[in-house]
C-alpha positions as CSV (number, residue, x, y, z in Angstrom):
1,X,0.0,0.0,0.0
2,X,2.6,2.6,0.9
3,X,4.5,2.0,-2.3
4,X,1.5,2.4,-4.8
5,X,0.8,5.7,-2.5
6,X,4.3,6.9,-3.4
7,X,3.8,6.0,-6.6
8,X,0.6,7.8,-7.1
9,X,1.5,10.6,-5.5
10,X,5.3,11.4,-8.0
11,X,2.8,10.8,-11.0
12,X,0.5,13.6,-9.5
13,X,3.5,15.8,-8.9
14,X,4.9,15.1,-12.4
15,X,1.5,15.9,-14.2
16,X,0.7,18.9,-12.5
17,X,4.2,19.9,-12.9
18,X,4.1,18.9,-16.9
19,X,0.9,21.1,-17.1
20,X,1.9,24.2,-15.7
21,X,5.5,24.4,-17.5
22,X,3.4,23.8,-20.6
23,X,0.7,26.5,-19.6
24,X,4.4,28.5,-18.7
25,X,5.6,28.1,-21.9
26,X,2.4,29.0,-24.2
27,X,1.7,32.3,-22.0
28,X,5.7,33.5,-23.0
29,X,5.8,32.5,-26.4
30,X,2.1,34.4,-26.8
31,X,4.0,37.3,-25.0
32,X,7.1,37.4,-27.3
33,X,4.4,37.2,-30.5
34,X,3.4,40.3,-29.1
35,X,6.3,42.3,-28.8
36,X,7.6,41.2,-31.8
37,X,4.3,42.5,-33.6
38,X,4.2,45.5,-31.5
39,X,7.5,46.5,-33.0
40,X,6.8,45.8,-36.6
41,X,3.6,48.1,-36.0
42,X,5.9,51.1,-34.6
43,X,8.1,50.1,-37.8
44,X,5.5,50.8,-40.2
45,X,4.0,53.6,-38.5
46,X,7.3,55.6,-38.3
47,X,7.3,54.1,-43.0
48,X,4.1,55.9,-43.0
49,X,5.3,59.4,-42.0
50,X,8.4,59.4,-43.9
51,X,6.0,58.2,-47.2
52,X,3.4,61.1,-46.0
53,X,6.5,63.4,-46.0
54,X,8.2,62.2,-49.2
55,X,4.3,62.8,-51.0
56,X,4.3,66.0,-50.3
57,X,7.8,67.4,-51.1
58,X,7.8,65.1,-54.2
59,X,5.2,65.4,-57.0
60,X,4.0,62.3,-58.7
61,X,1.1,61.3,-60.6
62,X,-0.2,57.9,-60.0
63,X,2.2,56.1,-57.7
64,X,4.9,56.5,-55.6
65,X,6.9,53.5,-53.9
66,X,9.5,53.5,-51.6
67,X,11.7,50.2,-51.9
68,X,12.2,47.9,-48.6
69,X,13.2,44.5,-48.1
70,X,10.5,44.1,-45.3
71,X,7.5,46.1,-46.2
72,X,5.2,47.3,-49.0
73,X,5.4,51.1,-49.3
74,X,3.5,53.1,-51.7
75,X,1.1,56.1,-52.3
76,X,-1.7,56.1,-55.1
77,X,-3.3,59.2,-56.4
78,X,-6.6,58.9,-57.2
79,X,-9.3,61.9,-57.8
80,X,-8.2,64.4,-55.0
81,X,-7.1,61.6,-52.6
82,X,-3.9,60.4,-52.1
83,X,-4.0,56.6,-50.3
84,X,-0.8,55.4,-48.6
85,X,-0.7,51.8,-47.7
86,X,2.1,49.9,-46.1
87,X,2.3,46.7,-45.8
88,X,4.7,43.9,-43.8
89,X,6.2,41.3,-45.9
90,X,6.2,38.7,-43.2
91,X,3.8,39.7,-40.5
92,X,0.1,40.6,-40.7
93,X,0.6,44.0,-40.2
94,X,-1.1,46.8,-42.5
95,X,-1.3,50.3,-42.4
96,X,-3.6,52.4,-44.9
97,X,-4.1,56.4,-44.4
98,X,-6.4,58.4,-47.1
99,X,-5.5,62.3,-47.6
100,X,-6.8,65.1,-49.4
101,X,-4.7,66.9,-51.7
């Protein structure tokens, strides 16, 4: 009896134990996917106001592109708008703005 006590009890230790270093582990990883798409926002807000500033000192007529290994940056002109879109290559980030000119 006292063995099969023992041995119930380290299989009660070692599943509770499992359980809450995996529920450890899933709440940090969800963190760090968080960061790491809070950054890549602030990234491409900060690509929206330099393409913002460029469209106004630079004149253009249908579309203006900025070129960047991580993100999509362009401005179209349509009508007497001007839409700037950025986009993230890799995340699931995307920013789009709408001006009058």
């Amino acid at each position: 009896m006292k063995k099969s006590f023992s041995l119930f009890l380290t299989i009660l230790i070692i599943g509770t134990f499992s359980f809450v270093s995996i529920k450890y582990f899933e709440l940090k990883s969800f963190k760090t996917n968080n960061i790491k798409n809070q950054i890549v926002y602030i990234q491409a807000k900060n690509h929206m106001n330099f393409l913002k500033k460029i469209s106004k000192t630079y004149d253009f007529n249908e579309k203006l592109e900025v070129q960047n290994s991580e993100f999509l940056i362009y401005a179209l002109k349509k009508d007497s708008n001007i839409h700037y879109f950025v986009k993230s290559k890799k995340e699931s980030i995307n920013l789009y703005e709408k001006d009058e000119i």
